[in-house]
TORDRENBA-435162 format. One line per field, with one value per atom (N, C-alpha, C, CB): x, y, z negated. Coordinates in steps of 0.02 Angstrom, whole numbers, plus 32768, in hexadecimal, padded with zeros to 4 digits. Glycine has a CB too. Example, Ala and Ser with C-alpha at 12.3 -4.5 7.8 and 13.67 -1.06 7.14 Angstrom:
BEGIN
east = 8294/8267/8294/8235/8282/82AC/8285/82C0 $
north = 7EE4/7F1F/7F5B/7F20/7F90/7FCB/8002/7FE2 $
up = 7E7A/7E7A/7E7A/7E3C/7E9E/7E9B/7E76/7EE2 $
! end
This chain:
BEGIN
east = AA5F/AA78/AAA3/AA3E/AA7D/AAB1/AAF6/AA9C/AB06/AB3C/AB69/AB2B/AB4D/AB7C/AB8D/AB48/AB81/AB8C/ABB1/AB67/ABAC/ABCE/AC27/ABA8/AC10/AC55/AC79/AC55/AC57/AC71/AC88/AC58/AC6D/AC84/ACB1/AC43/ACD6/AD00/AD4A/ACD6/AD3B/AD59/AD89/AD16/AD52/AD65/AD86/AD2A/AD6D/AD98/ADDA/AD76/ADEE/AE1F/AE5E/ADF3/AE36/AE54/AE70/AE10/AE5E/AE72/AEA7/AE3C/AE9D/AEC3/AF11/AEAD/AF0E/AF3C/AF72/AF17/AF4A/AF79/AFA5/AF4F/AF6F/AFA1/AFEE/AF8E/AFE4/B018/B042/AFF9/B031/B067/B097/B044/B0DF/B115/B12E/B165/B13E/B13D/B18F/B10C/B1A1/B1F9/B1FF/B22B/B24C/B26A/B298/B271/B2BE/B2E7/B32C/B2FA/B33F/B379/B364/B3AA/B339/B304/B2FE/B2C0/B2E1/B2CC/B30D/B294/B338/B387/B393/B3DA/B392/B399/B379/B38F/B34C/B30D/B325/B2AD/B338/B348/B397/B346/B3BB/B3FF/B3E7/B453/B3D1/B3AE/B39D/B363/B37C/B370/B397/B34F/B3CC/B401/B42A/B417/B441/B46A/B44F/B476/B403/B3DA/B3D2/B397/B3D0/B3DF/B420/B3D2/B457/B48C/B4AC/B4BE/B4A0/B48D/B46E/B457/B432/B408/B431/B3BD/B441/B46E/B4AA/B46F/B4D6/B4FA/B4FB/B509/B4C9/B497/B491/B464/B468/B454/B485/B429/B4BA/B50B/B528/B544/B52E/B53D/B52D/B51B/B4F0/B4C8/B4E9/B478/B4F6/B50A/B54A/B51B/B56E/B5D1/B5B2/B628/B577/B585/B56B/B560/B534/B525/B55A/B50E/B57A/B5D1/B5E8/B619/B5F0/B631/B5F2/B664/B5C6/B599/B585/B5BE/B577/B559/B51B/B570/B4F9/B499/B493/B467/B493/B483/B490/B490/B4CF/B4DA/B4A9/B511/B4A9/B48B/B43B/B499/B43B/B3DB/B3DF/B3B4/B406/B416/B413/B478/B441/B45F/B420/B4BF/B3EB/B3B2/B36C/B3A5/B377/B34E/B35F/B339/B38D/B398/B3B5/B3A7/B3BD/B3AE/B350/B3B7/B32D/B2EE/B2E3/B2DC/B2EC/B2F1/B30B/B324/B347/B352/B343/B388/B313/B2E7/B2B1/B2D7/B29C/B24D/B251/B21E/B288/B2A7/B2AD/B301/B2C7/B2CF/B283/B306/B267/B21F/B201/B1F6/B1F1/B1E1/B1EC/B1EC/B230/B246/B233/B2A8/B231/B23C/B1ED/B263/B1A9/B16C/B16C/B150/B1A4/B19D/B19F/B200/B1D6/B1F5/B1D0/B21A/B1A1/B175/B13B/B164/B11E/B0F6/B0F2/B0E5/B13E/B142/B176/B14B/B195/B1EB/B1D0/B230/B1AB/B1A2/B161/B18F/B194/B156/B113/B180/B0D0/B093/B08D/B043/B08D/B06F/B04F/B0A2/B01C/AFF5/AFEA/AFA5/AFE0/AFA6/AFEA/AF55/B015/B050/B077/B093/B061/B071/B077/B042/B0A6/B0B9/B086/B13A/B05E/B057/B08A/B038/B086/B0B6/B0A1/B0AF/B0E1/B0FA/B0FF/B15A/B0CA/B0B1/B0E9/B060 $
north = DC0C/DC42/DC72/DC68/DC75/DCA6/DC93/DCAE/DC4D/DC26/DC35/DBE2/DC2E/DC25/DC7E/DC0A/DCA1/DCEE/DD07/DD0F/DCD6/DCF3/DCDD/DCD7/DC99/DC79/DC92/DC3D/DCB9/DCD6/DD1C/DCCD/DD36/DD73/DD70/DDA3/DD3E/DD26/DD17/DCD2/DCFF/DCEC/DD26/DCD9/DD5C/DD9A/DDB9/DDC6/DDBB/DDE4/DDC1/DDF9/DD8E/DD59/DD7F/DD0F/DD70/DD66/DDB9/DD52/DDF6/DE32/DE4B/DE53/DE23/DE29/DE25/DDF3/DDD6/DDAB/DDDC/DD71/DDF0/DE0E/DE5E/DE11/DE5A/DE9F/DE8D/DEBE/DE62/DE50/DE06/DE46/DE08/DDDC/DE08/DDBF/DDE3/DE2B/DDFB/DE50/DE03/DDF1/DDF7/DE28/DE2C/DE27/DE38/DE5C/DE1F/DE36/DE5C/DE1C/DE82/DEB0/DEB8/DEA0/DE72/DE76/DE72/DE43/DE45/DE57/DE96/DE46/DEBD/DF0C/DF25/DF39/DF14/DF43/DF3C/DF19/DEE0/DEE5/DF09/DEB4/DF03/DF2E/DF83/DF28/DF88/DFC3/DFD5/DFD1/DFAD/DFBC/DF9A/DF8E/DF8D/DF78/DFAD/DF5A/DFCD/E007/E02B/E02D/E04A/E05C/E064/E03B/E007/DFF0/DFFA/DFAA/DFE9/E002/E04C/DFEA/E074/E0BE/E0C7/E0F9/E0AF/E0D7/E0AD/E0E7/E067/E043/E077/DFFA/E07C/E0B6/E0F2/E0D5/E10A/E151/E138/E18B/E111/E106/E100/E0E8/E0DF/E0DA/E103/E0D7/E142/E179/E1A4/E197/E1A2/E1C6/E1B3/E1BC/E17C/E149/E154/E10F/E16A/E183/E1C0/E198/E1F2/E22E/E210/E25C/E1EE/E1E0/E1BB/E19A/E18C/E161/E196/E113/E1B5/E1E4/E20C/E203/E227/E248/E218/E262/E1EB/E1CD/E1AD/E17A/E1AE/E19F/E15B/E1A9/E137/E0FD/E0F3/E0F0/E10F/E10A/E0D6/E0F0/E0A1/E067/E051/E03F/E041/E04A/E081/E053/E0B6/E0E5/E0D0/E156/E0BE/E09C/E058/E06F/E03C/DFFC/E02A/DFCF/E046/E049/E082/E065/E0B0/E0C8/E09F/E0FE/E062/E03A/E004/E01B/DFF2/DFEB/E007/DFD0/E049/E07C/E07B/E0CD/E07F/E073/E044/E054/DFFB/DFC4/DFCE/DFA5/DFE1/DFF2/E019/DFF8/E049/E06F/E05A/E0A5/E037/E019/DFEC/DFF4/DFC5/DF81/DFB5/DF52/DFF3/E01E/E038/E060/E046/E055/E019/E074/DFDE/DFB3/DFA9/DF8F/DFA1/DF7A/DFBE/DF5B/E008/E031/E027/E078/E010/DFFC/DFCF/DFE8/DFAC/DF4C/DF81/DEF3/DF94/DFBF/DFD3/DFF8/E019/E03A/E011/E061/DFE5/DFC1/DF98/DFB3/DF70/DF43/DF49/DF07/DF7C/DF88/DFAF/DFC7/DFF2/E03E/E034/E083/E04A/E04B/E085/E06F/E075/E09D/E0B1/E063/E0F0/E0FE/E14B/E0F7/E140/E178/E1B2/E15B/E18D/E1C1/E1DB/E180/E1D1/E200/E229/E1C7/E236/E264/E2B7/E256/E2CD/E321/E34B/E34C/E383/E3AC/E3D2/E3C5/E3D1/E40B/E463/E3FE/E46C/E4B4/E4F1/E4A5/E50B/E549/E57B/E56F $
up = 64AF/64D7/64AD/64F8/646C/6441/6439/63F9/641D/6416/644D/6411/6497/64DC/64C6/6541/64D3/64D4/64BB/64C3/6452/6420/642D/63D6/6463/6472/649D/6484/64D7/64F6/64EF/6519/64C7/64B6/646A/64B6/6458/641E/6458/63EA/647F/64C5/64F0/64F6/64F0/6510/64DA/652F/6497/6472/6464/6434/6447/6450/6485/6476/64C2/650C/64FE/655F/64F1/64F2/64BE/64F0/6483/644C/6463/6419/6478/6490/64B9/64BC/64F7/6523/6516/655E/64CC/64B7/64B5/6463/6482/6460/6487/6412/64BD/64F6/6509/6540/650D/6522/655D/64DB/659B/65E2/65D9/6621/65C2/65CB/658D/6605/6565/6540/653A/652F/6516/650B/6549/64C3/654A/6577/65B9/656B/65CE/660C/661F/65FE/65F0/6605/6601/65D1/65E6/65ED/663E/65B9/664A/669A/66C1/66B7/66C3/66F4/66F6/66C4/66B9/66B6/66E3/6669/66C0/66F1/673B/66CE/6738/6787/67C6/6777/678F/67BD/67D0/67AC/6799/67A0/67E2/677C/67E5/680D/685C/67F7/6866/68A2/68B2/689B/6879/689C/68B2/686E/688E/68A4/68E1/6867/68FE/6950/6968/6959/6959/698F/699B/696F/696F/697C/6982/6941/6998/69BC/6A01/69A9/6A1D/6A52/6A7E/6A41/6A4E/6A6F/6A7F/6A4F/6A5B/6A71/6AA5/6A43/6AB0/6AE5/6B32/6AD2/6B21/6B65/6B82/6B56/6B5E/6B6A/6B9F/6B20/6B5E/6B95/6BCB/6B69/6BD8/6C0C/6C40/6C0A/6C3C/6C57/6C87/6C29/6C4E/6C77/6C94/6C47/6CA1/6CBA/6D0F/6C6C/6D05/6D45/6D3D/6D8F/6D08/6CEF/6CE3/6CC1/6D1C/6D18/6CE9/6D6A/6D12/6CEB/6CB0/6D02/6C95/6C67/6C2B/6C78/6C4B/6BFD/6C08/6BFE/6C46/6C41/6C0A/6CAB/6C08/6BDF/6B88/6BFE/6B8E/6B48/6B39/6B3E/6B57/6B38/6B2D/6B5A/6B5C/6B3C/6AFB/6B70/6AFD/6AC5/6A73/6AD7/6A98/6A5F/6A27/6A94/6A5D/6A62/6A1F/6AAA/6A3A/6A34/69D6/6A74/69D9/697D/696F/6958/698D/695D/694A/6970/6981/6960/6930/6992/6920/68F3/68B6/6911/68AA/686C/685A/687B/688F/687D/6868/68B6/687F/6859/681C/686B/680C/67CA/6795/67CA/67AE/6781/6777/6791/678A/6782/6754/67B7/676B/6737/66F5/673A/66EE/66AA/6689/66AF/66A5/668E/666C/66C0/668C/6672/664D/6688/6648/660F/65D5/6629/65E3/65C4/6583/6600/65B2/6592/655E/65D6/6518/64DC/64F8/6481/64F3/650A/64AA/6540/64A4/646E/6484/642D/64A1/64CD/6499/64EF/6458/641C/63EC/63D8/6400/63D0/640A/639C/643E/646D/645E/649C/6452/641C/645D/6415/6447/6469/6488/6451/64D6/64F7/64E5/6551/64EE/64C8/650D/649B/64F8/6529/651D/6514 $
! end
């Protein structure tokens, strides 16, 4: 029983080590992701401008179209800016400067 335990918990530590030091994207990857987002905010805020003129001109439909898919590239920028954060962005929690009162 000791043996199974010692293996399994050689296993778990292994398995935790490992995933530190796995990198999911590389450098130019995260550049994309990054200009990614970019490119999806400034669709969305094109979008949302869009609405305004179709609005004027009496194009219900239309600006119902073009605010849902305003929508639509924002949530795609919120995503990817998640992908980013989580795999792009160096975490170095413990060298964090105290904020300045």
């Amino acid at each position: 029983m000791k043996k199974i335990l010692s293996i399994i918990l050689f296993c778990f530590i292994a398995a935790c080590a490992s995933a530190d030091s796995h990198k999911l994207l590389d450098k130019e990857d995260c550049k994309k992701v990054k200009d990614s987002v970019g490119y999806f905010l400034g669709v969305a805020d094109y979008l949302f401008k869009e609405i305004d003129k179709l609005k004027a001109e009496g194009d219900e439909a239309k600006a119902n179209e073009s605010f849902e898919n305003a929508i639509k590239f924002s949530e795609l920028a919120e995503n990817y800016s998640t992908v980013y954060s989580v795999w792009c962005k160096k975490k170095n929690m413990h060298s964090r400067e105290p904020s300045e009162k």
